[in-house]
Backbone as JSON, one array per atom type, in Angstrom:
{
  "sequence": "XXXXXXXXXXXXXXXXXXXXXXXXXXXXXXXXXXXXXXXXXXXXXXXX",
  "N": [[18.79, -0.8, -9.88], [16.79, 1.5, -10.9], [13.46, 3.62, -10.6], [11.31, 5.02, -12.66], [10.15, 8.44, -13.32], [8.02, 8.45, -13.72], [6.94, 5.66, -13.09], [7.38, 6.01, -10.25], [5.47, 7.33, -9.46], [3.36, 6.28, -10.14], [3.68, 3.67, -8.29], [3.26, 5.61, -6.1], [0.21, 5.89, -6.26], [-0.67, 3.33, -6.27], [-0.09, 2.57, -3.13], [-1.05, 4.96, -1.75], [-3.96, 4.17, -2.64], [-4.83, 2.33, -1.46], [-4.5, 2.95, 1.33], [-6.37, 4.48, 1.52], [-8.59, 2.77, 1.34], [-8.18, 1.11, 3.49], [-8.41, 3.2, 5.16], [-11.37, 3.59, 5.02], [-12.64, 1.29, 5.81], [-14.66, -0.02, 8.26], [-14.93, -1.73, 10.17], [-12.78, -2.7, 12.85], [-11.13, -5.12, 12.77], [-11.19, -5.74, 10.2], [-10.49, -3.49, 9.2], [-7.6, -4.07, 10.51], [-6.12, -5.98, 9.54], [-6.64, -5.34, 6.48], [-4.99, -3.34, 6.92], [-2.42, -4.39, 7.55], [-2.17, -5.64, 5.59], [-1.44, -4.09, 3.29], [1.07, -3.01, 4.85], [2.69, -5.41, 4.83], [2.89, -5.9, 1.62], [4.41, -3.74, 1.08], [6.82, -3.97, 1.94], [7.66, -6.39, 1.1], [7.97, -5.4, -1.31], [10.09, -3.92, -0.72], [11.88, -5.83, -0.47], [12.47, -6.96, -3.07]],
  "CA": [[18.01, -0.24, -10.97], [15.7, 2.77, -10.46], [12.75, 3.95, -11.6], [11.08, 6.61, -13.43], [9.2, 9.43, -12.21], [5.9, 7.58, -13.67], [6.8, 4.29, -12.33], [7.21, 6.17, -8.94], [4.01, 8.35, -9.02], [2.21, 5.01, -10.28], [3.68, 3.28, -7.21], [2.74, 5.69, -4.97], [-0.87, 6.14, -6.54], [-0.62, 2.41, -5.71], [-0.26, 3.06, -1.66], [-2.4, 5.97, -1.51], [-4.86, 3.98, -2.7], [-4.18, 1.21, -1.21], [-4.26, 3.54, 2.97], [-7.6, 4.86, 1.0], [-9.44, 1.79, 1.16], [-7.9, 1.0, 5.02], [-9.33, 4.31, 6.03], [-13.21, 3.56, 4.88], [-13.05, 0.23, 6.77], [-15.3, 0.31, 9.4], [-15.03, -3.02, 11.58], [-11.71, -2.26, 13.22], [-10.71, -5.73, 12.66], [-10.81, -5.89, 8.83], [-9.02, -2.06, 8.97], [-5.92, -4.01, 10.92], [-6.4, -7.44, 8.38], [-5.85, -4.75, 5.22], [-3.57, -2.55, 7.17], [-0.74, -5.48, 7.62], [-1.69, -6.29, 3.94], [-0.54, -3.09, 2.74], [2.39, -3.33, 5.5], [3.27, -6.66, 3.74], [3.09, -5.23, 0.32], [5.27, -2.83, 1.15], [8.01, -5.03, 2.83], [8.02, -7.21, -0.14], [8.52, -4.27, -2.42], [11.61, -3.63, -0.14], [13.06, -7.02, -0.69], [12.76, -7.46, -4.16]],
  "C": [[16.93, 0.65, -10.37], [14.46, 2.91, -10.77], [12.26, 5.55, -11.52], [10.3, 7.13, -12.87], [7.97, 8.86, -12.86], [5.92, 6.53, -12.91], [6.56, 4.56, -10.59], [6.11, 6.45, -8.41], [3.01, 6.98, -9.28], [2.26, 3.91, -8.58], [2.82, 3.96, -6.21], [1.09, 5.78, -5.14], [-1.21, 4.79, -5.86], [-0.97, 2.31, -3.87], [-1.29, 3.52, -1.21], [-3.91, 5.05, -1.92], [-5.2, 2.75, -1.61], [-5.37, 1.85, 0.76], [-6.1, 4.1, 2.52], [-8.98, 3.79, 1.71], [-9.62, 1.24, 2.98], [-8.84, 1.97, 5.43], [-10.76, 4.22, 6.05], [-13.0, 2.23, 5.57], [-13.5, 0.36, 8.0], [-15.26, -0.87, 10.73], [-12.81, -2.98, 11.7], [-10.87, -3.82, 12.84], [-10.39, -6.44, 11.07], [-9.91, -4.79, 8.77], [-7.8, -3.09, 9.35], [-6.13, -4.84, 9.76], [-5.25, -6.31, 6.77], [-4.96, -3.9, 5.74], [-2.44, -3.5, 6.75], [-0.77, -6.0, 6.08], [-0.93, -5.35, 3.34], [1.21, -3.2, 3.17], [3.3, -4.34, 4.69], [3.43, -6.72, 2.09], [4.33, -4.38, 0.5], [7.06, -3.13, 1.22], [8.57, -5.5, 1.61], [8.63, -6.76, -0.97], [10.11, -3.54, -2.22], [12.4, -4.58, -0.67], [13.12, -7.19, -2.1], [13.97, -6.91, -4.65]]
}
């Protein structure tokens, strides 16, 4: 099953915001923490 060009652009608004929030982290060790969360979001979104 697919989705629609909103569901996609909402996803990726999702991401982008997502790498947004990574990038203003300033203690390098919370940046990796929410990096691998995103990573792991992502993954998940594969397997379903």
């Amino acid at each position: 099953m697919g989705m629609t060009d909103s569901q996609f652009k909402a996803f990726i608004r999702f991401v982008l915001d997502s790498l947004q929030e990574v990038k203003k982290e300033k203690d390098p060790a919370a940046r990796e923490e929410r990096l691998n969360k995103v990573i792991d979001n992502l993954q998940k979104a594969l397997e379903d």
